[in-house]
mmCIF file as Biopython writes it, N, C-alpha, C and O atoms, coordinates in Angstrom:
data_model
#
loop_
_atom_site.group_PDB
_atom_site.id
_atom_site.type_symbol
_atom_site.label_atom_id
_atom_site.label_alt_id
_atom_site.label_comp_id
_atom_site.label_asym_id
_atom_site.label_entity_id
_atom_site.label_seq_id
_atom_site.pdbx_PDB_ins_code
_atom_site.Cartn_x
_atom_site.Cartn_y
_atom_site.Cartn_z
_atom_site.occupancy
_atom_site.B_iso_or_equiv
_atom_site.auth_seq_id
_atom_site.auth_asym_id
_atom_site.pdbx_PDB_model_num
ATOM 1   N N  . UNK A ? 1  ? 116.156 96.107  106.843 1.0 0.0 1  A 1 
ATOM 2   C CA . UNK A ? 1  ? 116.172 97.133  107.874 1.0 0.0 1  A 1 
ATOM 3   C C  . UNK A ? 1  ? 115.815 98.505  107.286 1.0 0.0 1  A 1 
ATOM 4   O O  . UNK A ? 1  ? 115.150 99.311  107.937 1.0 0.0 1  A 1 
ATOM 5   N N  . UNK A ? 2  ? 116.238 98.749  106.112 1.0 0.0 2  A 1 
ATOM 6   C CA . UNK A ? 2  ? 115.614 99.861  105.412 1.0 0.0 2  A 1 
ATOM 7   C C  . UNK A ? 2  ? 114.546 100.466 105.624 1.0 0.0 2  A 1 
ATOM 8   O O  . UNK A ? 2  ? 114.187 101.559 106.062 1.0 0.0 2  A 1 
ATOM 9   N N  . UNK A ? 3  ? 113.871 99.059  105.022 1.0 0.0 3  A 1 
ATOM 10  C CA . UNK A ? 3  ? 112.085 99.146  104.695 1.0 0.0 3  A 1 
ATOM 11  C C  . UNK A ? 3  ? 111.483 99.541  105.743 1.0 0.0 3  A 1 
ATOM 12  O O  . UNK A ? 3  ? 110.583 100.351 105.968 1.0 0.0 3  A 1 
ATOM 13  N N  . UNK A ? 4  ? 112.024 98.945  106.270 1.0 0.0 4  A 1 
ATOM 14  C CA . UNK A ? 4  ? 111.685 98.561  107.985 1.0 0.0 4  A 1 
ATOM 15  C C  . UNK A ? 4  ? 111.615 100.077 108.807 1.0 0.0 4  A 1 
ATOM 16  O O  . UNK A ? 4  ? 110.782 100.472 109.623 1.0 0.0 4  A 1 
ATOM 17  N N  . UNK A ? 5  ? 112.758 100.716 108.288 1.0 0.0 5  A 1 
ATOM 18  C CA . UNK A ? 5  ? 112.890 102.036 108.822 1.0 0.0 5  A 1 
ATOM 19  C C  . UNK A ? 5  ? 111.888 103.443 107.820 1.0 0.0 5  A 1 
ATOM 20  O O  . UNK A ? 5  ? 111.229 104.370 108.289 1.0 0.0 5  A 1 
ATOM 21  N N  . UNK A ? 6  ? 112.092 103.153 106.651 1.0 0.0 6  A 1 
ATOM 22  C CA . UNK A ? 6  ? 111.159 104.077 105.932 1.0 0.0 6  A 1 
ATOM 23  C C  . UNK A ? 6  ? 109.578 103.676 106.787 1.0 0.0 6  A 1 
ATOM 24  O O  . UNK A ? 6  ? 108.833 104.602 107.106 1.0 0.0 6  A 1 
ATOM 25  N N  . UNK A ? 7  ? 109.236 102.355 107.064 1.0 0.0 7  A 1 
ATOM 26  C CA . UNK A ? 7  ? 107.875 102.011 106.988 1.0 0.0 7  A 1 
ATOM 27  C C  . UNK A ? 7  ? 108.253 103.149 108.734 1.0 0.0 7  A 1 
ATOM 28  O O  . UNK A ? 7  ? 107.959 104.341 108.647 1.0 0.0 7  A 1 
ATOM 29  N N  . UNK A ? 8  ? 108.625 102.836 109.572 1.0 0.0 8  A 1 
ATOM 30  C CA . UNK A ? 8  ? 108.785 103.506 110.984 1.0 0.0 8  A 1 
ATOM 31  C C  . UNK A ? 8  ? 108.373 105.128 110.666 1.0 0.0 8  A 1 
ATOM 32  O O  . UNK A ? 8  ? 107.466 105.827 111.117 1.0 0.0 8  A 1 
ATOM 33  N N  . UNK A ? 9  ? 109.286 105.360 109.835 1.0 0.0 9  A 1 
ATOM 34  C CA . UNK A ? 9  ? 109.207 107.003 109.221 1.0 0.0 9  A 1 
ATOM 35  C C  . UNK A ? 9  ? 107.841 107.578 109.111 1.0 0.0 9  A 1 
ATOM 36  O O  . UNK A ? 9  ? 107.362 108.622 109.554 1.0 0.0 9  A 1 
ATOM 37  N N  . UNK A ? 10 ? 107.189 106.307 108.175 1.0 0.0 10 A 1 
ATOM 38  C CA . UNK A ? 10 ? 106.077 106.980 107.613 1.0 0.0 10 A 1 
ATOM 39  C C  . UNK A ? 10 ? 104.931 106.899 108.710 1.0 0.0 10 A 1 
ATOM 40  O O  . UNK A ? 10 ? 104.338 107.909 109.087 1.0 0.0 10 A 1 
ATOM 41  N N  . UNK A ? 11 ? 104.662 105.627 109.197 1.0 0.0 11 A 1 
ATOM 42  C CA . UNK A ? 11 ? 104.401 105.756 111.001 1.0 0.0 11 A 1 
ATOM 43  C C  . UNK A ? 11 ? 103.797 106.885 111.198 1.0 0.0 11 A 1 
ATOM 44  O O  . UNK A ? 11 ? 102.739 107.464 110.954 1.0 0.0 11 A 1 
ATOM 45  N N  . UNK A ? 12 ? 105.059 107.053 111.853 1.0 0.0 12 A 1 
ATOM 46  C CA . UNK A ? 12 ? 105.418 108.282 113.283 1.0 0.0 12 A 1 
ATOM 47  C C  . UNK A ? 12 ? 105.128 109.400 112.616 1.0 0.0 12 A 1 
ATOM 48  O O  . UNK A ? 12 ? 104.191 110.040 113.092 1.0 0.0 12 A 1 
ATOM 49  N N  . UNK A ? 13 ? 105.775 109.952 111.407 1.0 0.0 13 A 1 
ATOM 50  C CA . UNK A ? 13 ? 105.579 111.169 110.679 1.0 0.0 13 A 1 
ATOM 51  C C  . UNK A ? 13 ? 104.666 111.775 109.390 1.0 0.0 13 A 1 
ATOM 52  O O  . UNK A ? 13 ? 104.500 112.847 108.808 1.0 0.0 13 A 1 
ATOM 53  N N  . UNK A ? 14 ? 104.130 110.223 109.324 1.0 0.0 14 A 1 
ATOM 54  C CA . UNK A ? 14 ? 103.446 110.752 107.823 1.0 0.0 14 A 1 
ATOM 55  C C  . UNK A ? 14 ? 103.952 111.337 106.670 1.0 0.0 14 A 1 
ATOM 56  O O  . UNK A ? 14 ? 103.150 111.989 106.000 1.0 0.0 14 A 1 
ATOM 57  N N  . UNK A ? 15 ? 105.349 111.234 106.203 1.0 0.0 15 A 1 
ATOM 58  C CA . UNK A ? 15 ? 106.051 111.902 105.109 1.0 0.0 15 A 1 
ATOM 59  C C  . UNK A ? 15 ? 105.193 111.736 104.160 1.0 0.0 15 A 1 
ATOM 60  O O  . UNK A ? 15 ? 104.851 112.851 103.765 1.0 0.0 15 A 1 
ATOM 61  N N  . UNK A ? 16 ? 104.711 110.979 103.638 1.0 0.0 16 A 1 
ATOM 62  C CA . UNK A ? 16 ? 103.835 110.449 102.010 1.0 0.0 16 A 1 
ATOM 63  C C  . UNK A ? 16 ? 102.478 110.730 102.410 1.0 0.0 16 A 1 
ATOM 64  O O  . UNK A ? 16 ? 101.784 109.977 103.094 1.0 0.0 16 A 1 
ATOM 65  N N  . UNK A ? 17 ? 101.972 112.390 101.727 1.0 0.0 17 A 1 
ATOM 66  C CA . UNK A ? 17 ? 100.918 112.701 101.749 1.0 0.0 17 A 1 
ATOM 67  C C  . UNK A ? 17 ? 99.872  112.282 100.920 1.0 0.0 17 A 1 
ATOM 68  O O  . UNK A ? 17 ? 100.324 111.866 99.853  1.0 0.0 17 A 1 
ATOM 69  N N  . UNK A ? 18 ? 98.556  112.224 100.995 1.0 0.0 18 A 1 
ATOM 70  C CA . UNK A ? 18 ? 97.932  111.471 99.695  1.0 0.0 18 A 1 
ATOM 71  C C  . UNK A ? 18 ? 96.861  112.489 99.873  1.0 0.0 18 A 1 
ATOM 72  O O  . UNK A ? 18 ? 96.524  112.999 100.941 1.0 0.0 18 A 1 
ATOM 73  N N  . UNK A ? 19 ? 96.450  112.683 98.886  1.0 0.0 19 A 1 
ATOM 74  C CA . UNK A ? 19 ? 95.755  114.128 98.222  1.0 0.0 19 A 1 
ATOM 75  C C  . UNK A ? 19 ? 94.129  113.753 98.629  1.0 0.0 19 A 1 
ATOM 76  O O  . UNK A ? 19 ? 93.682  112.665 98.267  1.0 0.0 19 A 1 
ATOM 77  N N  . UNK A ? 20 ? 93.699  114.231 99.014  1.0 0.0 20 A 1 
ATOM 78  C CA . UNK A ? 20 ? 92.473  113.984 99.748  1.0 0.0 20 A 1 
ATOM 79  C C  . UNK A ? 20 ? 91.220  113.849 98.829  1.0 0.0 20 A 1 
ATOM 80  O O  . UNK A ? 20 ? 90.196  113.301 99.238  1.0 0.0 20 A 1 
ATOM 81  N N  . UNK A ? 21 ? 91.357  114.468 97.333  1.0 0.0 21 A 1 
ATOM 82  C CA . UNK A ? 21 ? 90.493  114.624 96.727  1.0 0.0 21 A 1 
ATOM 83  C C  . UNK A ? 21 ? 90.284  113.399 95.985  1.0 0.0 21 A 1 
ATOM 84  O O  . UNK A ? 21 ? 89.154  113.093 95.603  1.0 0.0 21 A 1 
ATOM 85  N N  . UNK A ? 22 ? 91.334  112.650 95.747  1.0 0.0 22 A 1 
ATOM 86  C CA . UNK A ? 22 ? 91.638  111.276 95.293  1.0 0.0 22 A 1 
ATOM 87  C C  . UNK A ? 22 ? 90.956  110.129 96.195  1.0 0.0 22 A 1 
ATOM 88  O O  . UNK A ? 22 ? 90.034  109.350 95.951  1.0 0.0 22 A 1 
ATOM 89  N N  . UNK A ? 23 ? 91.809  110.336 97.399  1.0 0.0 23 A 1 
ATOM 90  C CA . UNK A ? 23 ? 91.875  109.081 98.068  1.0 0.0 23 A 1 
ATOM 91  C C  . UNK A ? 23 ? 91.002  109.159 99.243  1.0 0.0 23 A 1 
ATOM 92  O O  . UNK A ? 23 ? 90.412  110.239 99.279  1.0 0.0 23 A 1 
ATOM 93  N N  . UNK A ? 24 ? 90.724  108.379 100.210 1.0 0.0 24 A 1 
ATOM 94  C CA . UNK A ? 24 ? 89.640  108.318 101.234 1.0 0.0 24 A 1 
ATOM 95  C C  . UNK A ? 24 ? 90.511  108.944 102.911 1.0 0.0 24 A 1 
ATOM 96  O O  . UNK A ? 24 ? 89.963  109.246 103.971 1.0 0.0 24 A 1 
ATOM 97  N N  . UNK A ? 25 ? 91.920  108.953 102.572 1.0 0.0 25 A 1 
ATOM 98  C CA . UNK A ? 25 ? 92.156  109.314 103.731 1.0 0.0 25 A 1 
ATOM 99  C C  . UNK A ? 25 ? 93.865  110.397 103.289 1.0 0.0 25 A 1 
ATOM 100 O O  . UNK A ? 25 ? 94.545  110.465 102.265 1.0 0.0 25 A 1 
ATOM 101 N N  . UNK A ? 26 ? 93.946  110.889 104.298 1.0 0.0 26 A 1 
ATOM 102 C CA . UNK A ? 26 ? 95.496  112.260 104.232 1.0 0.0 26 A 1 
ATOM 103 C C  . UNK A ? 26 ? 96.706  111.518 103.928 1.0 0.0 26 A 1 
ATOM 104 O O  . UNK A ? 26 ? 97.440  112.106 103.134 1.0 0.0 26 A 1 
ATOM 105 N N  . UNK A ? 27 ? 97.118  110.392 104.337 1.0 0.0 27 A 1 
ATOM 106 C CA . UNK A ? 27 ? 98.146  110.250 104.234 1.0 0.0 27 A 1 
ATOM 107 C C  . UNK A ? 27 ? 98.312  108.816 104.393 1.0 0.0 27 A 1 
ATOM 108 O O  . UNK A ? 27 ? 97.500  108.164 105.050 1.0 0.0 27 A 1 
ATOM 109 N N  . UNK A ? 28 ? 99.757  108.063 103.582 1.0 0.0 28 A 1 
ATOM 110 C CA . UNK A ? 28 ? 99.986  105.899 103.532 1.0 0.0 28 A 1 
ATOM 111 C C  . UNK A ? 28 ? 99.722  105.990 104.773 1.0 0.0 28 A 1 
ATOM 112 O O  . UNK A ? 28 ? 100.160 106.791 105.599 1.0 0.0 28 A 1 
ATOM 113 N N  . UNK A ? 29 ? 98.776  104.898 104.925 1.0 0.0 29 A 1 
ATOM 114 C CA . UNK A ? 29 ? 98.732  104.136 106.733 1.0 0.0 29 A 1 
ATOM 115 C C  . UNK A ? 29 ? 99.822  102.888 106.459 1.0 0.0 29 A 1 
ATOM 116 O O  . UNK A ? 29 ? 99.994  102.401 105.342 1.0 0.0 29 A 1 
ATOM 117 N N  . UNK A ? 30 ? 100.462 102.495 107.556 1.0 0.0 30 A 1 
ATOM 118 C CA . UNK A ? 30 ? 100.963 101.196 107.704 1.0 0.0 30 A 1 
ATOM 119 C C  . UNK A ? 30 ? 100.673 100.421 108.764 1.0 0.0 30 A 1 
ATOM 120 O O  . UNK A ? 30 ? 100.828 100.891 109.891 1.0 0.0 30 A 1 
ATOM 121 N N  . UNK A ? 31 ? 100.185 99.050  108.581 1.0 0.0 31 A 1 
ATOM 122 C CA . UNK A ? 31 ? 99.882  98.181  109.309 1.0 0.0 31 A 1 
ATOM 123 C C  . UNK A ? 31 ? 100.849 97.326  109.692 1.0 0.0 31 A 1 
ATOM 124 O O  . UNK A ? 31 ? 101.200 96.517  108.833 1.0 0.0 31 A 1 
ATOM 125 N N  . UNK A ? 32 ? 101.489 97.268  110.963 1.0 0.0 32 A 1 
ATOM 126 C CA . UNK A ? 32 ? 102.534 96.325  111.399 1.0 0.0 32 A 1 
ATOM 127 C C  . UNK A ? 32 ? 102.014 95.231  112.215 1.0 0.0 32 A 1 
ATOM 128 O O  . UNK A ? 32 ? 101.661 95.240  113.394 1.0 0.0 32 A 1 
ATOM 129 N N  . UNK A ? 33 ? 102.045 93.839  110.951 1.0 0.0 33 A 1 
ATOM 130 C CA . UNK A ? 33 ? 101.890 92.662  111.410 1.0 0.0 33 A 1 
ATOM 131 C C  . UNK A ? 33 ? 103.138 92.008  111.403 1.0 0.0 33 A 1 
ATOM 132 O O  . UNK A ? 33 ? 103.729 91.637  110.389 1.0 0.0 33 A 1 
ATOM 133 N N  . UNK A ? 34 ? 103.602 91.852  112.818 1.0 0.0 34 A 1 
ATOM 134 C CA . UNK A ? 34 ? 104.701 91.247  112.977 1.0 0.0 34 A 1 
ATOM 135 C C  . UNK A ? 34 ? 105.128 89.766  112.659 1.0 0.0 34 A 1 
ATOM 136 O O  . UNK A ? 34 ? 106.235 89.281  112.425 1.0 0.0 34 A 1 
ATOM 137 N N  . UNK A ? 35 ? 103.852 89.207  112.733 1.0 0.0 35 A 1 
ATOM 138 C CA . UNK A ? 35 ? 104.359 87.693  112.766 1.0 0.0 35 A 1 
ATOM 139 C C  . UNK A ? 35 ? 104.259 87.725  111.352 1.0 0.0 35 A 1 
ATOM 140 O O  . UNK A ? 35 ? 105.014 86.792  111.077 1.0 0.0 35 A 1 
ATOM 141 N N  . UNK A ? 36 ? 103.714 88.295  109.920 1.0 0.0 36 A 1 
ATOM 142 C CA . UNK A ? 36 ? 103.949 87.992  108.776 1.0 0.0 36 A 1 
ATOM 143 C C  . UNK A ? 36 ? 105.613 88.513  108.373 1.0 0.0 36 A 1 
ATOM 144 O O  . UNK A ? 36 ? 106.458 87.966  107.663 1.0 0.0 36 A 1 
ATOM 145 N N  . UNK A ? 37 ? 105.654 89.821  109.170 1.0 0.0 37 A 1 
ATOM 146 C CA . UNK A ? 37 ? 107.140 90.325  108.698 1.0 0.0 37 A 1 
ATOM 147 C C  . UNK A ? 37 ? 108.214 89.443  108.996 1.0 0.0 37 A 1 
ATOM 148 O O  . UNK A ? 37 ? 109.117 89.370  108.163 1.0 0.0 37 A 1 
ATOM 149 N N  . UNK A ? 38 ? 108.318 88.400  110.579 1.0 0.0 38 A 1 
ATOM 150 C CA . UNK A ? 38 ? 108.849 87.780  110.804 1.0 0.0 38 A 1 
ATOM 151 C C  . UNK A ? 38 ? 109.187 86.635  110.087 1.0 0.0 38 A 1 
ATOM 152 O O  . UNK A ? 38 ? 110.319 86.162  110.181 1.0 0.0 38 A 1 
ATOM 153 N N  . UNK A ? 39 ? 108.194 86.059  109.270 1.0 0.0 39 A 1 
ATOM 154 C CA . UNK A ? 39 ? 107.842 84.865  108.802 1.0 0.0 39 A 1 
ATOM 155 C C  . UNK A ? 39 ? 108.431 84.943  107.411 1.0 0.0 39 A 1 
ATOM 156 O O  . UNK A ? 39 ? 109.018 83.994  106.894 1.0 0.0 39 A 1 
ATOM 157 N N  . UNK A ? 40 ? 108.208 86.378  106.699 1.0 0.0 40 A 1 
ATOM 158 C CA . UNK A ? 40 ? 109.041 86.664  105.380 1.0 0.0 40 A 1 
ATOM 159 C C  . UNK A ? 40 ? 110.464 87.034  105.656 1.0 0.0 40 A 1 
ATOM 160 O O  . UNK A ? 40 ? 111.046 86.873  104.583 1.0 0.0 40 A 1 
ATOM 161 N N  . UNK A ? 41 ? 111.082 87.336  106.310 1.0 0.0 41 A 1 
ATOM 162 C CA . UNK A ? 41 ? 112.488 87.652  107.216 1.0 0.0 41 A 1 
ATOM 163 C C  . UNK A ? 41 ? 112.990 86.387  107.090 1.0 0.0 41 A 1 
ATOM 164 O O  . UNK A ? 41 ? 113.897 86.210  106.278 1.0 0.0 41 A 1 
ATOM 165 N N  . UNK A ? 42 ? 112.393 85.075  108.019 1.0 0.0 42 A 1 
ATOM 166 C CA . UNK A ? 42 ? 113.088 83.799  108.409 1.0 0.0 42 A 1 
ATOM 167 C C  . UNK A ? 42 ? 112.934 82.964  107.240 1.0 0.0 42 A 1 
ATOM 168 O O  . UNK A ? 42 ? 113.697 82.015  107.061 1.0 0.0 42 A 1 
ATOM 169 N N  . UNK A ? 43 ? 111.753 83.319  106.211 1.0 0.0 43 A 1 
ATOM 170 C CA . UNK A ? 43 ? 111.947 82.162  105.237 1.0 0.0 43 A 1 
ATOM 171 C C  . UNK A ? 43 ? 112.873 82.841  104.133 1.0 0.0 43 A 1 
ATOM 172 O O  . UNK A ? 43 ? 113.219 82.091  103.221 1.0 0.0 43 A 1 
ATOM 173 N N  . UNK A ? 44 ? 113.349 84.239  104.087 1.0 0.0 44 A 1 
ATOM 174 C CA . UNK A ? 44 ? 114.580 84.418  103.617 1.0 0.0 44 A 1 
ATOM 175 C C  . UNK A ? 44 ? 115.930 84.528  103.672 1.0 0.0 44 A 1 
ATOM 176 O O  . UNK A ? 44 ? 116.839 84.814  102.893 1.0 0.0 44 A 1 
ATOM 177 N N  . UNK A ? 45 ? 115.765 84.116  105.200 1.0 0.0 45 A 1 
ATOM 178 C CA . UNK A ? 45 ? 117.388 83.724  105.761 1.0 0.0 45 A 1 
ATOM 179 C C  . UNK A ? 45 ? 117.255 82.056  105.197 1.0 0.0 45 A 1 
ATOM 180 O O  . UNK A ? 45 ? 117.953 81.718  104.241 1.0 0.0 45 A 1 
ATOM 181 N N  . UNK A ? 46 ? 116.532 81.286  105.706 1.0 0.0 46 A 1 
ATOM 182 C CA . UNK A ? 46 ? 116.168 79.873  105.056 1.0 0.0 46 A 1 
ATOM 183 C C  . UNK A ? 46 ? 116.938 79.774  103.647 1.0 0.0 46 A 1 
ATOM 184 O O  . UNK A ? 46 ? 117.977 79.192  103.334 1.0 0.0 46 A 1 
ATOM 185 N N  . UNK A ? 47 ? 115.930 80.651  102.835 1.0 0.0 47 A 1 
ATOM 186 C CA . UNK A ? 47 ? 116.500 80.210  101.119 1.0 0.0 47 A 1 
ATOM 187 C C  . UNK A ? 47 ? 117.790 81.231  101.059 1.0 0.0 47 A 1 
ATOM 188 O O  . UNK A ? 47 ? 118.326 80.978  99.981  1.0 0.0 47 A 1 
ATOM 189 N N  . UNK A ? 48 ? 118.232 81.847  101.454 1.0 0.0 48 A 1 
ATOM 190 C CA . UNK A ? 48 ? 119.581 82.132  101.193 1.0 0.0 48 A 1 
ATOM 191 C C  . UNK A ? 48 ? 120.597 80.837  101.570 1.0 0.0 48 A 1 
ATOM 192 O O  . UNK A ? 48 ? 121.434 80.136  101.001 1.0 0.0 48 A 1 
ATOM 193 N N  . UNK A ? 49 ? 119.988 80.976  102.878 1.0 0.0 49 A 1 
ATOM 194 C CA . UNK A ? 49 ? 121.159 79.560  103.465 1.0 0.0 49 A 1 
ATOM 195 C C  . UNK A ? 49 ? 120.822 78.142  102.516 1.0 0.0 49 A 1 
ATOM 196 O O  . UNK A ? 49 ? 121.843 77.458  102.441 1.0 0.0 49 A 1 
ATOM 197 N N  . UNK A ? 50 ? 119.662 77.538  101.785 1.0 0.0 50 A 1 
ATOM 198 C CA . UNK A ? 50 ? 119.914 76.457  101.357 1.0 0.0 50 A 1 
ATOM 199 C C  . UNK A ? 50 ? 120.480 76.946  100.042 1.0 0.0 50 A 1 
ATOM 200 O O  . UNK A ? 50 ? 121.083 76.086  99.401  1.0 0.0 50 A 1 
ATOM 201 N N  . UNK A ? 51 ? 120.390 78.432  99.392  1.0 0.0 51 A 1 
ATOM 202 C CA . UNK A ? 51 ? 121.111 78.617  97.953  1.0 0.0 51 A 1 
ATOM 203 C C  . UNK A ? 51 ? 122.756 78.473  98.468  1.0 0.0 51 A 1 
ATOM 204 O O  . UNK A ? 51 ? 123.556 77.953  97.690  1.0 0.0 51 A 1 
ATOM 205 N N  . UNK A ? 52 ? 123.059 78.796  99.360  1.0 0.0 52 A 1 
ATOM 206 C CA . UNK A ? 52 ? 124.372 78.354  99.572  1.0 0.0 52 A 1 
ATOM 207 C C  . UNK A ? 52 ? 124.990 76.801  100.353 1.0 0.0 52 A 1 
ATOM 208 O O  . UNK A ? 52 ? 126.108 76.327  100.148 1.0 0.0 52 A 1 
ATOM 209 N N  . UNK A ? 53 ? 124.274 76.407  100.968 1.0 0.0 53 A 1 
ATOM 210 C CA . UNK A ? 53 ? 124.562 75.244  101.270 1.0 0.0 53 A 1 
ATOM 211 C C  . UNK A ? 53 ? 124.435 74.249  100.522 1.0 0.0 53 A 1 
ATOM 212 O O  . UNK A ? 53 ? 124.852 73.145  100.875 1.0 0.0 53 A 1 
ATOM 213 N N  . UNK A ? 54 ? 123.648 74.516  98.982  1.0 0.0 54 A 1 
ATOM 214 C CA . UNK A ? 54 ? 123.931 73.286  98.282  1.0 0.0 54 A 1 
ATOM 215 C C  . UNK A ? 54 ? 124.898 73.082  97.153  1.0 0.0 54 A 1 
ATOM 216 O O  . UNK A ? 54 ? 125.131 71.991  96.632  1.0 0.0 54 A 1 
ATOM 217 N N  . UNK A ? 55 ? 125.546 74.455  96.759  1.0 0.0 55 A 1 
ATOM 218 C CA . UNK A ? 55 ? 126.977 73.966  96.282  1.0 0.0 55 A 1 
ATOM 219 C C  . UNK A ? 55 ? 128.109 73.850  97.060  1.0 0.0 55 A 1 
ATOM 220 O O  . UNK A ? 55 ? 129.225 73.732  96.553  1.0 0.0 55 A 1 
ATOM 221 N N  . UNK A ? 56 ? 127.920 73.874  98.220  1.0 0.0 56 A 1 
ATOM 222 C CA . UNK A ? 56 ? 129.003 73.919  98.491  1.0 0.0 56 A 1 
ATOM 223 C C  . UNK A ? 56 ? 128.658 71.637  99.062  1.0 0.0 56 A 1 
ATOM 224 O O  . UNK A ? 56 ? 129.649 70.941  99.282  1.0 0.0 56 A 1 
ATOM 225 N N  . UNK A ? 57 ? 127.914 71.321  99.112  1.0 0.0 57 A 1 
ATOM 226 C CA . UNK A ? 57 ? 127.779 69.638  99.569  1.0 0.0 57 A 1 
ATOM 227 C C  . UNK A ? 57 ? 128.310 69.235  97.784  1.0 0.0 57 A 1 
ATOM 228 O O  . UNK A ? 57 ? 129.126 68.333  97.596  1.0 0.0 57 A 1 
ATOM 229 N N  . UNK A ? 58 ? 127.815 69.904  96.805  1.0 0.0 58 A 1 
ATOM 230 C CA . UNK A ? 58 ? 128.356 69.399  95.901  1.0 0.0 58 A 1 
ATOM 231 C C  . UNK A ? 58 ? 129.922 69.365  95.308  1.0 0.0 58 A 1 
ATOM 232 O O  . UNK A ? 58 ? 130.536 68.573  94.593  1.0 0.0 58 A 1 
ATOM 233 N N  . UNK A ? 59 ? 130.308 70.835  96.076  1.0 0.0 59 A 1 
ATOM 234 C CA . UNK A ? 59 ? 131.516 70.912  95.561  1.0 0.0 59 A 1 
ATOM 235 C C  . UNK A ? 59 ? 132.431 69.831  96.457  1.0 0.0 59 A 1 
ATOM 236 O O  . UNK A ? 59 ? 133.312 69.193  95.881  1.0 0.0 59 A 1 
ATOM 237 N N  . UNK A ? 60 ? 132.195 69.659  97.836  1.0 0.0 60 A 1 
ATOM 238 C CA . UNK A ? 60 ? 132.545 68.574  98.855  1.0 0.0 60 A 1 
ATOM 239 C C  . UNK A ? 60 ? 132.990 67.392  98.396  1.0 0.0 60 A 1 
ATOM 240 O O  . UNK A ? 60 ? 133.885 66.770  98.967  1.0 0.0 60 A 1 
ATOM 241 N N  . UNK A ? 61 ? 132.145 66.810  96.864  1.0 0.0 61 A 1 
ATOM 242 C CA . UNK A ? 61 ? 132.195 65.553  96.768  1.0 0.0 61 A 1 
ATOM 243 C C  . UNK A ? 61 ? 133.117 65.378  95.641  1.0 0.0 61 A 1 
ATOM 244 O O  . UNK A ? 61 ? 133.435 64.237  95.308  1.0 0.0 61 A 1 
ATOM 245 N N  . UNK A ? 62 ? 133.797 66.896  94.727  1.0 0.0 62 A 1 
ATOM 246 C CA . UNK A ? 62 ? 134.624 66.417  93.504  1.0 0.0 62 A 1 
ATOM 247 C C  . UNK A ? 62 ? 135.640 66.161  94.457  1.0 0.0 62 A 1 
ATOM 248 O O  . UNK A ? 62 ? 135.693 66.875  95.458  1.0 0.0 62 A 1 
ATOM 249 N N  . UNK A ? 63 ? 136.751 64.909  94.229  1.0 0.0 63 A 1 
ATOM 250 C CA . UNK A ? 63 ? 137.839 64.825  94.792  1.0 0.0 63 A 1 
ATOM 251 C C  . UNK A ? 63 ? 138.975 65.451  93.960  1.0 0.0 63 A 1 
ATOM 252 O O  . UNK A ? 63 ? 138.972 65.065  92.791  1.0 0.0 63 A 1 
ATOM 253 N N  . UNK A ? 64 ? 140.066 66.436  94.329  1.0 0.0 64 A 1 
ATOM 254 C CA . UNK A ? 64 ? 140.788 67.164  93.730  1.0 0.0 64 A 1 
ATOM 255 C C  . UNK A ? 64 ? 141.660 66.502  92.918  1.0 0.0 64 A 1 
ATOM 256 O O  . UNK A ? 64 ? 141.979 66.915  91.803  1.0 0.0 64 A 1 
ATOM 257 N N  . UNK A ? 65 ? 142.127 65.338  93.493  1.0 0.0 65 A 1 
ATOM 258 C CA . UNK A ? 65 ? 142.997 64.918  92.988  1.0 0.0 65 A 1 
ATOM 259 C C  . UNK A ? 65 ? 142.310 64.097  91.101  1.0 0.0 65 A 1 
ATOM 260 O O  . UNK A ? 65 ? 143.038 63.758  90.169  1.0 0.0 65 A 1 
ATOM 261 N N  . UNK A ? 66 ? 140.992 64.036  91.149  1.0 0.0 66 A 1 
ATOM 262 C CA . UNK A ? 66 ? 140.505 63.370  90.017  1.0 0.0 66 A 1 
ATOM 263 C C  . UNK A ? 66 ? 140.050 64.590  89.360  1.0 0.0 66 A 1 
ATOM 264 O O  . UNK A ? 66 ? 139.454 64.384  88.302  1.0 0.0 66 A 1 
ATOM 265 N N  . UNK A ? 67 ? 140.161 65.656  89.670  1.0 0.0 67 A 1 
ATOM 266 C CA . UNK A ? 67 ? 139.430 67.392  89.114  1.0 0.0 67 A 1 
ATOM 267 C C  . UNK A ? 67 ? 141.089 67.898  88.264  1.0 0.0 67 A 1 
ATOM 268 O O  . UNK A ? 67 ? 141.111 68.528  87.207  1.0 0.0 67 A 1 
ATOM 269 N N  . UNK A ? 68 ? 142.324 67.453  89.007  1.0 0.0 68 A 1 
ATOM 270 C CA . UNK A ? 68 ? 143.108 67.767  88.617  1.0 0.0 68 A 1 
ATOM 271 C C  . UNK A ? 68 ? 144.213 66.944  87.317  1.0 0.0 68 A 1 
ATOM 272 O O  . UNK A ? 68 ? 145.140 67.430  86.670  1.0 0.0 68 A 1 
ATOM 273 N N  . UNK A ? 69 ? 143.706 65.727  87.313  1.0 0.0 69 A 1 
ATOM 274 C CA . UNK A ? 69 ? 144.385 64.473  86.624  1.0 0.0 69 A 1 
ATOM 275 C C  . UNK A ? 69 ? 143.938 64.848  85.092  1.0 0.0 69 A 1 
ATOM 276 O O  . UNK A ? 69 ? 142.840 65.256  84.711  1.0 0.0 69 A 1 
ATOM 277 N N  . UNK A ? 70 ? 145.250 64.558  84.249  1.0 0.0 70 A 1 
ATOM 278 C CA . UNK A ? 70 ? 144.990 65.121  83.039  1.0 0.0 70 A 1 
ATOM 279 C C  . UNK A ? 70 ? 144.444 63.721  82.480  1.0 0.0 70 A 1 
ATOM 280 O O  . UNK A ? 70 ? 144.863 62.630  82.865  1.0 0.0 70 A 1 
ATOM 281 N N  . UNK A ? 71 ? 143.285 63.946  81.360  1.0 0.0 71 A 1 
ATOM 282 C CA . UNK A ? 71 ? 143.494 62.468  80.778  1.0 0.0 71 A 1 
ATOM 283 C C  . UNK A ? 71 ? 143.665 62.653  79.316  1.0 0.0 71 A 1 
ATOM 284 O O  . UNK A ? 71 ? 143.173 63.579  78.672  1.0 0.0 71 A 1 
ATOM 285 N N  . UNK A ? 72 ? 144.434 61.656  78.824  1.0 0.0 72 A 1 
ATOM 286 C CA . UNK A ? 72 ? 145.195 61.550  77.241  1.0 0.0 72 A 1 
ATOM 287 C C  . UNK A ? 72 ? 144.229 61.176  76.473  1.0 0.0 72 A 1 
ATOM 288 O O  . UNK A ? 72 ? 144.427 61.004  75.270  1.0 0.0 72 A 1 
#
């Protein structure tokens, strides 16, 4: 949401000037393609959720009572 909001910023207001003598135009343009932003958004809710959903199927399967049993 940050990014998201700096990129809005720079938008609407142009904060980040770019020196004309350098570059071909006054100031960062931003291009808002939604369906790529969307697509990097959902495939990082995705890998968060499988980095957590797979210890926890593993931890599911130690049974406590054999995690806790001392052996001699």
């Amino acid at each position: 949401m940050v990014g998201l909001g700096i990129c809005f910023l720079q938008d609407r207001f142009k904060l980040i000037p770019l020196d004309p003598k350098n570059y071909f135009m006054s100031y960062v343009p931003i291009v808002w393609d939604w369906p790529t932003i969307l697509a990097l958004n959902g495939a990082t809710v995705l890998l968060i959720a499988l980095v957590l959903w797979l210890p926890t199927i593993i931890i599911n399967r130690i049974q406590p009572v054999k995690a806790l049993a001392f052996k001699k």
